[in-house]
C-alpha positions as CSV (number, residue, x, y, z in Angstrom):
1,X,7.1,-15.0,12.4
2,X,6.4,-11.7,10.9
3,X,4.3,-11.9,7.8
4,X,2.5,-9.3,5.4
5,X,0.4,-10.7,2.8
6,X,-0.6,-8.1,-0.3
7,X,-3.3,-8.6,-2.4
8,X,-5.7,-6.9,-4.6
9,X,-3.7,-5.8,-7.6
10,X,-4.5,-6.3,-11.2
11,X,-5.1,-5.1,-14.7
12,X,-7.3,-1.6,-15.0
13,X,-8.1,1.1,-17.1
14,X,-6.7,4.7,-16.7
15,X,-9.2,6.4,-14.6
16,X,-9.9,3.4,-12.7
17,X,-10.1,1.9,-9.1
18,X,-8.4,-0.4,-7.2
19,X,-8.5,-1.7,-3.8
20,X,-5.0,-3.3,-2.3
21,X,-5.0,-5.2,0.8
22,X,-2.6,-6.3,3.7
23,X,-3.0,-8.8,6.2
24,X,0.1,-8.4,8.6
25,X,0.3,-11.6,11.6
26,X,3.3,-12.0,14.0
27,X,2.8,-8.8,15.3
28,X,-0.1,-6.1,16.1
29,X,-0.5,-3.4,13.4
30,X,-2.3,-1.5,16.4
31,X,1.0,-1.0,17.5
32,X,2.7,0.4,14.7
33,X,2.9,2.9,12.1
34,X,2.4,1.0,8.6
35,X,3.5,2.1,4.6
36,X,2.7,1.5,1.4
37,X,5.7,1.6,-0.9
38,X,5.8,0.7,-4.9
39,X,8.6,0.2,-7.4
40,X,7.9,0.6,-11.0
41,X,9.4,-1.1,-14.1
42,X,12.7,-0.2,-14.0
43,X,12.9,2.3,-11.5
44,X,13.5,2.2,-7.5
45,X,11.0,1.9,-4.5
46,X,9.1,4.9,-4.3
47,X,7.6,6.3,-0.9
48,X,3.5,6.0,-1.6
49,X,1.6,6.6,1.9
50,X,1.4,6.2,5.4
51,X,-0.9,5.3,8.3
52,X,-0.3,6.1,11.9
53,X,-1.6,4.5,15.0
54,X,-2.8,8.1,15.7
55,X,-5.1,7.8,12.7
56,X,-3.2,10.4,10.6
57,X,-1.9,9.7,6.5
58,X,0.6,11.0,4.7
59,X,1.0,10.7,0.5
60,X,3.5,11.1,-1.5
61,X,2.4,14.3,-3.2
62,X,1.4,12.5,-7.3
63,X,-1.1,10.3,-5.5
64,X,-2.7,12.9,-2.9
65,X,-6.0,13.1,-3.7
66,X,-6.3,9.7,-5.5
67,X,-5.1,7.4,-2.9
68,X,-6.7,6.7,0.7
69,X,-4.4,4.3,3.1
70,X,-6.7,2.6,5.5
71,X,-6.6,0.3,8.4
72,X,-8.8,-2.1,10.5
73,X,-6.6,-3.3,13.7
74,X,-9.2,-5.3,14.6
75,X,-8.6,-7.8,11.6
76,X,-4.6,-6.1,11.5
77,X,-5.4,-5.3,8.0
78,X,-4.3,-2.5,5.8
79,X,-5.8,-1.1,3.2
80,X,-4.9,0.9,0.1
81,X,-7.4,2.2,-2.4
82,X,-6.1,3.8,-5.3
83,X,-8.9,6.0,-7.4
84,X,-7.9,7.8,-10.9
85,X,-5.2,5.6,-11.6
86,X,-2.8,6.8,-14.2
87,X,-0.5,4.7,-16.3
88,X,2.5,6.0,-14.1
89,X,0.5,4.0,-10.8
90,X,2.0,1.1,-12.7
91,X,4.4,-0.9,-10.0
92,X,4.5,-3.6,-7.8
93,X,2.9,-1.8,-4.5
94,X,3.7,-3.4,-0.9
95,X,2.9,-3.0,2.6
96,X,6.0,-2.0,4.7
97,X,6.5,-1.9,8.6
98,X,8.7,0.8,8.6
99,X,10.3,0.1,12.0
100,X,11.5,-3.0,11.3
101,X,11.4,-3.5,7.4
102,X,9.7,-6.2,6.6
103,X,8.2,-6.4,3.5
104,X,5.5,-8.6,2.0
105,X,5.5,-10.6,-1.7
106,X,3.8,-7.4,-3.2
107,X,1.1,-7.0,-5.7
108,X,1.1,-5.9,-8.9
109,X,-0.7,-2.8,-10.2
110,X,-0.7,-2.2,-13.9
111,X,-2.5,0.5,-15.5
112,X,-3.1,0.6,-19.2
């Protein structure tokens, strides 16, 4: 079965730093284009970024700058680090396979 597992969210100050983490099984990130995605209080899911097989990213233009998608295929992890955070980072953030649409449990980022 198809699985993504977020972790790494919490409590921070403005101006802080996060790390968020996604470990996908049932099927090979190496293979796949990946997404981070977020939905704050209230609001809808929100595109955040994207990692290609090629190696390329793409942000969603508020977090350019402050946000670096990463991933290890080797351990079919992705990872998200957030940098400056801002009390309008606040959301549940999750890891997406795009293709298909899976979506994990999500982890919450609040920024105060």
């Amino acid at each position: 079965d198809v699985q993504l597992v977020e972790s790494g969210g919490g409590l921070v100050q403005s101006g802080g730093s996060l790390t968020l983490t996604c470990v996908a099984s049932g099927f090979a990130i190496s293979k796949h284009g990946m997404s981070w995605v977020r939905r704050p209080p209230g609001k809808d899911l929100e595109y955040v970024a994207t990692s290609n097989t090629d190696g390329r990213t793409h942000y969603r233009e508020s977090v350019e700058g402050r946000f670096t998608t990463s991933r290890d295929n080797a351990k079919n992890t992705l990872y998200l680090q957030l940098y400056s955070l801002k009390t309008e980072d606040t959301a549940m953030y999750y890891c997406t396979r795009p293709l298909t649409g899976e979506r994990g449990q999500g982890t919450q980022v609040t920024v105060s």
